[in-house]
N, CA and C atoms as an extended XYZ file, in Angstrom:
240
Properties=species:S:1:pos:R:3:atomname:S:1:resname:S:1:resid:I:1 pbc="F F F"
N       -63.786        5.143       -2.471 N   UNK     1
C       -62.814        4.114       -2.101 CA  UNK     1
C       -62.965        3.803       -0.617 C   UNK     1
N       -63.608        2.395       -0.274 N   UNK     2
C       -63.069        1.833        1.231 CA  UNK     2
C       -61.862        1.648        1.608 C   UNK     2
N       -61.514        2.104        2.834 N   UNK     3
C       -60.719        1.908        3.696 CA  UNK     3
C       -60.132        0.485        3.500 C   UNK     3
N       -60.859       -0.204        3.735 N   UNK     4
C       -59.951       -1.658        3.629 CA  UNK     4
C       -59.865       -1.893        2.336 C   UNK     4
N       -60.326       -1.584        1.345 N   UNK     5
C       -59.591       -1.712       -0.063 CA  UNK     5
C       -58.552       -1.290        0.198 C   UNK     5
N       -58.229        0.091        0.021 N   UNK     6
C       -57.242        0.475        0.025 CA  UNK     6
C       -55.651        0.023        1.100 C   UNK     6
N       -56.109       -0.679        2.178 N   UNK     7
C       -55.493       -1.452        2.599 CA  UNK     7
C       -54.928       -2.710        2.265 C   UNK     7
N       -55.988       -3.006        1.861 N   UNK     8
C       -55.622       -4.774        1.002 CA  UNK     8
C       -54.562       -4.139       -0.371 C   UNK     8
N       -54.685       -3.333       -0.908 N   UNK     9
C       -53.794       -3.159       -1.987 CA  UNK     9
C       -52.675       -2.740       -1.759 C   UNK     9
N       -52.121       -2.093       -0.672 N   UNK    10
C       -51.114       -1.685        0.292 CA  UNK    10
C       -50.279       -2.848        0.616 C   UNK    10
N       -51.096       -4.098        1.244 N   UNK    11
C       -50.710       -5.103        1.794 CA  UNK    11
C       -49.867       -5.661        0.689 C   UNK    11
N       -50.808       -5.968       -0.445 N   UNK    12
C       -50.681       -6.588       -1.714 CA  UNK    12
C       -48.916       -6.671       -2.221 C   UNK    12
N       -49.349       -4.907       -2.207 N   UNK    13
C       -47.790       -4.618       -2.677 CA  UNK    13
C       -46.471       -5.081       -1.912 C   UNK    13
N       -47.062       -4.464       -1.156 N   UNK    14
C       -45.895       -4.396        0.824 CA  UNK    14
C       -45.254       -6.322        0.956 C   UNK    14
N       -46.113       -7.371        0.998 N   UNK    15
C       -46.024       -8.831        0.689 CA  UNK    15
C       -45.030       -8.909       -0.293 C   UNK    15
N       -45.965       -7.989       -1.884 N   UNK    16
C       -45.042       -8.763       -2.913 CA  UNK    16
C       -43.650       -7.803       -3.042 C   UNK    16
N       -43.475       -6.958       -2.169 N   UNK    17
C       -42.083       -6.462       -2.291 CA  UNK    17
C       -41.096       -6.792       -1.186 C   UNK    17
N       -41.676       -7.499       -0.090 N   UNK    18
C       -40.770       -8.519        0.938 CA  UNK    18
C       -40.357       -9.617        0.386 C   UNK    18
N       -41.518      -10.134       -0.382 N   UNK    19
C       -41.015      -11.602       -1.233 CA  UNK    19
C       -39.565      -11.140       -2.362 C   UNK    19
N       -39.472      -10.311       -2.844 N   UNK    20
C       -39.141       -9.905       -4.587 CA  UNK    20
C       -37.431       -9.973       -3.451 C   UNK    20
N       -37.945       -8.752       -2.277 N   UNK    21
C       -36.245       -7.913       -1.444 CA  UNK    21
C       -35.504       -9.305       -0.558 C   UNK    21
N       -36.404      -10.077       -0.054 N   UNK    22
C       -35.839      -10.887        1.337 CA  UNK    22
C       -35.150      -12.231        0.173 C   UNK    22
N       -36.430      -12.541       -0.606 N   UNK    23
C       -35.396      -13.336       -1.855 CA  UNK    23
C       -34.135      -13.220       -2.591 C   UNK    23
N       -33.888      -12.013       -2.882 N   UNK    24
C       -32.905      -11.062       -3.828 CA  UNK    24
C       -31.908      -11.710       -2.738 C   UNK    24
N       -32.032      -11.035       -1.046 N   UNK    25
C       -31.045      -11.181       -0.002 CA  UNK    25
C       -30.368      -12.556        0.262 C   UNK    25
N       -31.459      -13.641        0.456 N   UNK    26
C       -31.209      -14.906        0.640 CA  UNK    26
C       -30.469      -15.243       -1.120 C   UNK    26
N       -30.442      -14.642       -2.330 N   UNK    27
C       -29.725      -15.494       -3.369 CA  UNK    27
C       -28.677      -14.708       -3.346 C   UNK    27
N       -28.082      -13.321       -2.806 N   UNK    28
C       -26.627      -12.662       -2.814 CA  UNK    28
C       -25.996      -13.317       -1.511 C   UNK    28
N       -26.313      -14.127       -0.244 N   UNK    29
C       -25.961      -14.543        0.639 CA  UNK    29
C       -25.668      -15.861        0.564 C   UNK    29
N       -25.929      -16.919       -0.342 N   UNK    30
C       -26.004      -17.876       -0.661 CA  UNK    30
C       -24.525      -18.371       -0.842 C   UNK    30
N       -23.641      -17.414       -2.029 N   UNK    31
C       -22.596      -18.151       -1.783 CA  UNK    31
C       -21.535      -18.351       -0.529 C   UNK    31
N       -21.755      -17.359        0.211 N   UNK    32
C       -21.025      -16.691        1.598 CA  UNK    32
C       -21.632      -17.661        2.581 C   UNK    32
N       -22.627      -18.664        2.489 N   UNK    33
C       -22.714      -19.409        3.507 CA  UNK    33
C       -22.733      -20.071        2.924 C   UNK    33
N       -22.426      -20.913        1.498 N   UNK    34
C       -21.902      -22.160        1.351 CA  UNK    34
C       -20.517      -22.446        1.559 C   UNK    34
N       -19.715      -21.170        1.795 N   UNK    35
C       -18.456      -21.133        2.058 CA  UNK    35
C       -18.586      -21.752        3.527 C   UNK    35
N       -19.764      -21.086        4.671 N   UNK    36
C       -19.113      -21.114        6.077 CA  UNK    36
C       -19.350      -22.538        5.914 C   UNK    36
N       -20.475      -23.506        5.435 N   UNK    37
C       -20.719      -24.425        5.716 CA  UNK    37
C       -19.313      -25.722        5.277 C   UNK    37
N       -18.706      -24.997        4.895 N   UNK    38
C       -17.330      -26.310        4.712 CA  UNK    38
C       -17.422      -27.463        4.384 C   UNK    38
N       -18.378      -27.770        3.437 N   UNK    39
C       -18.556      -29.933        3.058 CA  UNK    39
C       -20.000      -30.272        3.089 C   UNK    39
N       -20.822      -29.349        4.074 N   UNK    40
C       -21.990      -30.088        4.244 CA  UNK    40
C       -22.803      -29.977        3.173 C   UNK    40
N       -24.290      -30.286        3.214 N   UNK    41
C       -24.787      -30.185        1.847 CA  UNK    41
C       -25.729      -29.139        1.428 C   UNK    41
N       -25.419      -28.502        0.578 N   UNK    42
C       -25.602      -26.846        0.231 CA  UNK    42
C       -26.960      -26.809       -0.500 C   UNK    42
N       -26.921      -27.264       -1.707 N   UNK    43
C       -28.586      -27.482       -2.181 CA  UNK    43
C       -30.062      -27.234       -1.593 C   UNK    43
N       -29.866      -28.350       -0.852 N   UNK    44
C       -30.641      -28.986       -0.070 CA  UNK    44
C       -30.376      -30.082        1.220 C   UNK    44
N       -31.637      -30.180        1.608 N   UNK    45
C       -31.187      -30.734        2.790 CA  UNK    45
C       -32.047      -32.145        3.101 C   UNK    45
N       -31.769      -33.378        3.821 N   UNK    46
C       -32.641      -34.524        3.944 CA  UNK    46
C       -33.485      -34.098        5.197 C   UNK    46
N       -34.231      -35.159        5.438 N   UNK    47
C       -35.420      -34.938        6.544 CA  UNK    47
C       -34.654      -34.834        7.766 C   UNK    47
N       -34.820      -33.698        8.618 N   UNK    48
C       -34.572      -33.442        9.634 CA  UNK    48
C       -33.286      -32.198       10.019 C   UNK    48
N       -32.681      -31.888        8.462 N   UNK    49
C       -31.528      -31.105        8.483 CA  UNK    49
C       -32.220      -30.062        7.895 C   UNK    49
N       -31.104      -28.867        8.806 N   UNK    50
C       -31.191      -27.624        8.253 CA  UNK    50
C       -30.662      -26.847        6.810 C   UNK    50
N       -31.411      -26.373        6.273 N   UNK    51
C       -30.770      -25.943        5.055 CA  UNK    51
C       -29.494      -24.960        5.285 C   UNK    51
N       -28.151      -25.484        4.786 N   UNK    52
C       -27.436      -24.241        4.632 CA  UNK    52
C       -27.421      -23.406        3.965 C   UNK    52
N       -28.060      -23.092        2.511 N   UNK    53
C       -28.227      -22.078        1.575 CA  UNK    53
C       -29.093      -22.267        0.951 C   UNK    53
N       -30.060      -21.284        0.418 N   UNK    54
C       -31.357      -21.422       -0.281 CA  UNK    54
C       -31.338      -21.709       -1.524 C   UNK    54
N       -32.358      -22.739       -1.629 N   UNK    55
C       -32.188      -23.277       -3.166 CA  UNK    55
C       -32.730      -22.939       -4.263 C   UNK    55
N       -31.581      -22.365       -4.982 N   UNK    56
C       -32.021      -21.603       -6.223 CA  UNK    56
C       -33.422      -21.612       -6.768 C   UNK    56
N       -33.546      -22.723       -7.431 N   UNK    57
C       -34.843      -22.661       -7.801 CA  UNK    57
C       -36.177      -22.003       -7.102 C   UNK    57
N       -36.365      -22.593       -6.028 N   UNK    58
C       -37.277      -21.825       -5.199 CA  UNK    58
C       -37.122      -20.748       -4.847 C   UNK    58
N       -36.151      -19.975       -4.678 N   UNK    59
C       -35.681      -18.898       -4.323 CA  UNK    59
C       -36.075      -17.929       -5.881 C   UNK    59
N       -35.965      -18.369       -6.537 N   UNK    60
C       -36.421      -17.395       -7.917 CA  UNK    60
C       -37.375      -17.347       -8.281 C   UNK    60
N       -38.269      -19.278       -8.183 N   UNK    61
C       -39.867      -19.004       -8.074 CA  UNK    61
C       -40.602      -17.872       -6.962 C   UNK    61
N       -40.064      -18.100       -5.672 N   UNK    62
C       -40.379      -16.829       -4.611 CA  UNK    62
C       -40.384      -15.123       -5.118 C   UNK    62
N       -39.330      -14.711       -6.264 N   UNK    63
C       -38.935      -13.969       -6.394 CA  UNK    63
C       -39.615      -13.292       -7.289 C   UNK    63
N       -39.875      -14.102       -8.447 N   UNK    64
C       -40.978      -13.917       -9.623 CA  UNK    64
C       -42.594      -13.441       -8.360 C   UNK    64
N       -42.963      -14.591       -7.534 N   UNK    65
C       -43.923      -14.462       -7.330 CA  UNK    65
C       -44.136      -13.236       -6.565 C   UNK    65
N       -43.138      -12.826       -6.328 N   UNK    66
C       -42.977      -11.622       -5.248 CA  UNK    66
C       -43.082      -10.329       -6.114 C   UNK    66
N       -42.406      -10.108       -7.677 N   UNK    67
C       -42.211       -9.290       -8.400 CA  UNK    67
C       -44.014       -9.130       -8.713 C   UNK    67
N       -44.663      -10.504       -9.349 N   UNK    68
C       -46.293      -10.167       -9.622 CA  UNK    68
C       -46.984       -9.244       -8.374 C   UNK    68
N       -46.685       -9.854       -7.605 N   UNK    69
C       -47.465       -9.307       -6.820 CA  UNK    69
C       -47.425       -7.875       -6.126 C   UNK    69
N       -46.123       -7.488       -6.252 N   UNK    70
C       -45.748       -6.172       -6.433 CA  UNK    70
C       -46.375       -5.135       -7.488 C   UNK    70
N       -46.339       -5.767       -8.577 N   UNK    71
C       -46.879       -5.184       -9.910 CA  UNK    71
C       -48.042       -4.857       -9.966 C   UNK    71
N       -48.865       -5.977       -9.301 N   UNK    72
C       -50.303       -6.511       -9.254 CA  UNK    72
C       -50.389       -5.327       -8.295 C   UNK    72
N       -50.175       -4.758       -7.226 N   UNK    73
C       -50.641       -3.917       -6.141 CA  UNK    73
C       -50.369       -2.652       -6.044 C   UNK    73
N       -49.295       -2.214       -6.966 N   UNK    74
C       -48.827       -0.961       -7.657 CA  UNK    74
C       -49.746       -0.713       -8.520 C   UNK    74
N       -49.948       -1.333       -9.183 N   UNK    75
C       -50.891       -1.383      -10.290 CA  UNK    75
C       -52.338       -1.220       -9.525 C   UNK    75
N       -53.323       -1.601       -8.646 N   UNK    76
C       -54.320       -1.468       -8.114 CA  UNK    76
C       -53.772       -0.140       -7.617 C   UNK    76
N       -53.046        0.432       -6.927 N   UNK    77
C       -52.722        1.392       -6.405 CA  UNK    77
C       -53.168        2.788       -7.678 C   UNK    77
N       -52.239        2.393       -8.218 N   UNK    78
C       -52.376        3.568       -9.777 CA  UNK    78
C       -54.254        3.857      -10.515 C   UNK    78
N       -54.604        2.770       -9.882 N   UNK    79
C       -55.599        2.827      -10.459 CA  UNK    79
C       -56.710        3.274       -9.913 C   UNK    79
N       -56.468        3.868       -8.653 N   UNK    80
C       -57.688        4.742       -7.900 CA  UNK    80
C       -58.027        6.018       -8.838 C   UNK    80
């Protein structure tokens, strides 16, 4: 086993388990800042505005993609 294999599969995981955790965070925080935001628009946002809360959808596609890739690098891991 090379060194940087074994790195890249480290990474692999380490990526897809920031994506799976920081997602999870941004969709339990979501309703707590559509509260602070008071009226404005929560969804989404038009050109030039900041998002006040992350939008579901993407936020779960992120989450899935974060879970594969977790799997995917655990899995290379197991398999030395």
């Amino acid at each position: 086993m090379n060194f940087y294999d074994q790195v890249l599969r480290e990474m692999v995981a380490a990526i897809g388990a920031a994506l799976l955790f920081g997602n999870g965070y941004a969709l339990l925080r979501r309703r707590r800042d559509a509260k602070a935001a008071s009226g404005k628009t929560v969804g989404g946002a038009k050109k030039g505005e900041e998002l006040i809360a992350a939008p579901i959808g993407r936020t779960l596609a992120f989450m899935l993609l974060g879970l594969l890739m977790l799997v995917a690098g655990v899995a290379a891991l197991a398999a030395l």
